[in-house]
Backbone as ProteinMPNN parsed JSONL, in Angstrom:
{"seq_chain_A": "XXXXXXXXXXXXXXXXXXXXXXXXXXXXXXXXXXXXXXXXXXXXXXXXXXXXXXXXXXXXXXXXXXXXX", "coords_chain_A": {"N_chain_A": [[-92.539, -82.779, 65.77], [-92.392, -82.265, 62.229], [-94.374, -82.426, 59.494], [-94.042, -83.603, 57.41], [-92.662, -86.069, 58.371], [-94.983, -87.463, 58.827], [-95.61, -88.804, 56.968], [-97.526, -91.251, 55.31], [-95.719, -92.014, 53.044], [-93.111, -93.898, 51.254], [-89.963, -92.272, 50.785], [-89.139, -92.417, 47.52], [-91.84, -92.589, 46.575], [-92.959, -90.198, 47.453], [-90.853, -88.723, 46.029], [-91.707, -89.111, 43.374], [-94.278, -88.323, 43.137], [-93.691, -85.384, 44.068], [-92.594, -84.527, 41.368], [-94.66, -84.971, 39.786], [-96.067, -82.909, 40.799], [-95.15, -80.601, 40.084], [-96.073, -80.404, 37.255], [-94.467, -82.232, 35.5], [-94.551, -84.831, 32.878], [-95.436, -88.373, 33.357], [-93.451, -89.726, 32.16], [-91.519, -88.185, 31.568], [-90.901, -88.007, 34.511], [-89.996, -90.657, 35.213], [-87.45, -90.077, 33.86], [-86.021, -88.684, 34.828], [-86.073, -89.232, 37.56], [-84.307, -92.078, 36.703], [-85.421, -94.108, 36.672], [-86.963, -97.403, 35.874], [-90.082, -96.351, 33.338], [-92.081, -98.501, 33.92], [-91.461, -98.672, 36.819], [-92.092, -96.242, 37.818], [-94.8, -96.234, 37.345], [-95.657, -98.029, 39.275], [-94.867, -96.593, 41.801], [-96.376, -94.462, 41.775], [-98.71, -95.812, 41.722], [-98.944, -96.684, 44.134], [-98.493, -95.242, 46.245], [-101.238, -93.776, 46.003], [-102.771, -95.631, 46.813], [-102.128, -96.167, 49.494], [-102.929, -93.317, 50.249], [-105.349, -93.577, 49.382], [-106.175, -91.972, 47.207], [-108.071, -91.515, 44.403], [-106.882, -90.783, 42.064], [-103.75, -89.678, 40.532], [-103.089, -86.653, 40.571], [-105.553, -86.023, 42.511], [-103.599, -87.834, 44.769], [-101.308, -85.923, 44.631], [-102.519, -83.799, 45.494], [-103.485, -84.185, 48.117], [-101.169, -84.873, 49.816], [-99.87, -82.224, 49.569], [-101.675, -80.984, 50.394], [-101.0, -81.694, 53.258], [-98.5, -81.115, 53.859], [-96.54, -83.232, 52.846], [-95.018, -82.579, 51.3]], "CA_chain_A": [[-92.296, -83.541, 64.562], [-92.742, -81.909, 61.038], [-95.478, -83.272, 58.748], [-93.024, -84.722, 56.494], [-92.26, -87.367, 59.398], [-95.839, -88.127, 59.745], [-96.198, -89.268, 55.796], [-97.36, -93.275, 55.221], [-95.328, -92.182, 52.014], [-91.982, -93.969, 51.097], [-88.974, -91.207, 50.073], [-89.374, -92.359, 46.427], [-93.301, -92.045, 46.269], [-92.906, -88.571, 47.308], [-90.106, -88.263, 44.835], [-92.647, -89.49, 42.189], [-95.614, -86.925, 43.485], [-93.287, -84.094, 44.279], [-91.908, -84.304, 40.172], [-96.107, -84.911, 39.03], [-96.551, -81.836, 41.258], [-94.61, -79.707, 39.222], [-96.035, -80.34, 36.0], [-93.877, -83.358, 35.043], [-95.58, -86.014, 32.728], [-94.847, -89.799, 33.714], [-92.452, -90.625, 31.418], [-90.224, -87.17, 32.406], [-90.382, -88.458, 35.821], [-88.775, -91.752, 35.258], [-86.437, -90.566, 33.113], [-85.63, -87.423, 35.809], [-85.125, -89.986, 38.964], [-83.069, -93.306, 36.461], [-85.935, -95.702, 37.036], [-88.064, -97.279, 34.531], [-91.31, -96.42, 33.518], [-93.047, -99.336, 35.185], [-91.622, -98.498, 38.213], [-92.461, -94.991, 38.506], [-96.229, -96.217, 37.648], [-95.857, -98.659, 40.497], [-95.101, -96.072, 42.689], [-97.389, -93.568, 42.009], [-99.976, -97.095, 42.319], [-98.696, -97.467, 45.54], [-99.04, -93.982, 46.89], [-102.542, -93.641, 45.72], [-103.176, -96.818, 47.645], [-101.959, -95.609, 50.41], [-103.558, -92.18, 50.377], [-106.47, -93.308, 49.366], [-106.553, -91.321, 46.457], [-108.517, -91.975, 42.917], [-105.611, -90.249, 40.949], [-102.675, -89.284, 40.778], [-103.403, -85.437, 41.042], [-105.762, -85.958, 44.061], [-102.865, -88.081, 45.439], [-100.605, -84.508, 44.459], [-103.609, -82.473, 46.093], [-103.266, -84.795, 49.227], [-99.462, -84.694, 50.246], [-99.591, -80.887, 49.394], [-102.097, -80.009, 51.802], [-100.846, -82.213, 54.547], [-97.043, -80.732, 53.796], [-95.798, -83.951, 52.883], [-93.933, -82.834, 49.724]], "C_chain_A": [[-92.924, -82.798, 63.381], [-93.536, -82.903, 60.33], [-94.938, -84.088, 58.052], [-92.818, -85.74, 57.013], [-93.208, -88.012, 59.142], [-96.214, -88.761, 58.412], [-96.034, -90.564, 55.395], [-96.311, -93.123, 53.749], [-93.707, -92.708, 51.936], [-91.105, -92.611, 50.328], [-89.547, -91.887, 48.51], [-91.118, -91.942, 45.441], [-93.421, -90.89, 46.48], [-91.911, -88.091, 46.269], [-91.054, -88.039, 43.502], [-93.762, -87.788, 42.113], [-95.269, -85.846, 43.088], [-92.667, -83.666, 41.96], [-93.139, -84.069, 39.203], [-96.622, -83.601, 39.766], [-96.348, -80.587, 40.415], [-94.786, -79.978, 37.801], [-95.085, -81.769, 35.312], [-95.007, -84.564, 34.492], [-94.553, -87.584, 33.35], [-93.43, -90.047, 33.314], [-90.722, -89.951, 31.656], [-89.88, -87.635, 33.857], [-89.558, -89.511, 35.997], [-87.846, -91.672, 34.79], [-85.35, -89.312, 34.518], [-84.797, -88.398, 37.705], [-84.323, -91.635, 38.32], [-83.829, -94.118, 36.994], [-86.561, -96.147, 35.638], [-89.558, -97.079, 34.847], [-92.451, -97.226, 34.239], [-92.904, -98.971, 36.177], [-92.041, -97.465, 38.307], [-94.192, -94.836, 38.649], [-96.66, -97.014, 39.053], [-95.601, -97.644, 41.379], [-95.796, -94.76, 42.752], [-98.682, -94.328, 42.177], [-100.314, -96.985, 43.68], [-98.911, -96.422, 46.695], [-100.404, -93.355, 47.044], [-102.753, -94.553, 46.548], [-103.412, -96.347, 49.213], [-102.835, -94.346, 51.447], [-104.872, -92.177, 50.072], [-107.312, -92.733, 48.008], [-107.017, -91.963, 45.206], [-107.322, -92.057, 41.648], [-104.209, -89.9, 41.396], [-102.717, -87.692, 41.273], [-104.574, -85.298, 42.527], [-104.673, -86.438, 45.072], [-101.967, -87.054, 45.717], [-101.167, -83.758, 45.836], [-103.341, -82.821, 47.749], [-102.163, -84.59, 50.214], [-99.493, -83.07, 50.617], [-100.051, -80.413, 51.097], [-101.848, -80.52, 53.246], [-99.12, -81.845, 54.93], [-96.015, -81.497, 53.376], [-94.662, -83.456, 52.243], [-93.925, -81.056, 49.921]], "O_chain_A": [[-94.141, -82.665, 63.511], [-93.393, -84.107, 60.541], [-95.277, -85.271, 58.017], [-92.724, -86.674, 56.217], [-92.981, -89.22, 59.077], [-97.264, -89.394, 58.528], [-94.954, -91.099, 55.146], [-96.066, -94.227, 53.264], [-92.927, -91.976, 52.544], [-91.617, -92.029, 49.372], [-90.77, -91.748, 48.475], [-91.418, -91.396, 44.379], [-94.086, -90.292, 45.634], [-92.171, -87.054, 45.658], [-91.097, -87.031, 42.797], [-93.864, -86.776, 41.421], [-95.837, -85.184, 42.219], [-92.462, -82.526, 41.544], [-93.074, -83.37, 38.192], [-97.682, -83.168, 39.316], [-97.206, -79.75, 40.132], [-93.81, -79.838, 37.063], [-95.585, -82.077, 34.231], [-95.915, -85.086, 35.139], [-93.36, -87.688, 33.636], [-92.503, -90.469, 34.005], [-89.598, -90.43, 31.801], [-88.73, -87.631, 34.298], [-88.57, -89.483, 36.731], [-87.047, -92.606, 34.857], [-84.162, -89.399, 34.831], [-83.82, -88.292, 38.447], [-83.808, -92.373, 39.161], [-83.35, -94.938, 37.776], [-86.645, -95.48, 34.606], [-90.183, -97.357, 35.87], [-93.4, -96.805, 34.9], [-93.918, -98.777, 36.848], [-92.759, -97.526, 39.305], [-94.841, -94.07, 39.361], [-97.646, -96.766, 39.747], [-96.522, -97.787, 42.183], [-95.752, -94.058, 43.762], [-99.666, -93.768, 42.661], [-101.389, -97.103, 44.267], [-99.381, -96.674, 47.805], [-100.713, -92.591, 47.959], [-103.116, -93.921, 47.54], [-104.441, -96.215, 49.875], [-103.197, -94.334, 52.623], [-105.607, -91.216, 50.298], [-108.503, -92.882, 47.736], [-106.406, -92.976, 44.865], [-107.016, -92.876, 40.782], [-103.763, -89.896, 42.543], [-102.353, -87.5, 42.433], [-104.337, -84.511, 43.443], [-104.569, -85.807, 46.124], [-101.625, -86.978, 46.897], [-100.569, -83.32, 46.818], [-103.045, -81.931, 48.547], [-102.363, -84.151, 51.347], [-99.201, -82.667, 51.743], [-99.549, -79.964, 52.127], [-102.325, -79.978, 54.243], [-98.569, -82.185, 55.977], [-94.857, -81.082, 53.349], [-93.511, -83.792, 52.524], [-93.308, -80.349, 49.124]]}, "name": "protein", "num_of_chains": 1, "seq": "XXXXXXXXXXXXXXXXXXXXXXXXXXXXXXXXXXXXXXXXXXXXXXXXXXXXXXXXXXXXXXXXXXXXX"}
């Protein structure tokens, strides 16, 4: 099984990550995957939650080194 399988992350929370990975601010990201801004903060909330993480860029740092994204 590839690491990608093994990630508590929903497809769109890695969408979110993988777009803040690359330099993308918030507001480019929601407008890049056609959601709204609230939601894309809810799911970078919800991924941090998840992961544990403080931020959003540790949540980044997280995924990366585990291959999620």
């Amino acid at each position: 099984m590839t690491p990608e399988h093994l990630s508590p992350l929903s497809p769109r929370q890695k969408d979110v990550l993988m777009l803040l990975s690359i330099g993308r601010p918030m507001k480019g990201v929601a407008l890049t995957l056609g959601i709204d801004y609230s939601t894309t903060k809810t799911h970078a909330m919800c991924a941090r939650l998840k992961l544990g993480a403080t931020t959003n860029e540790h949540a980044v740092a997280i995924v990366v080194r585990n291959g999620w994204i």
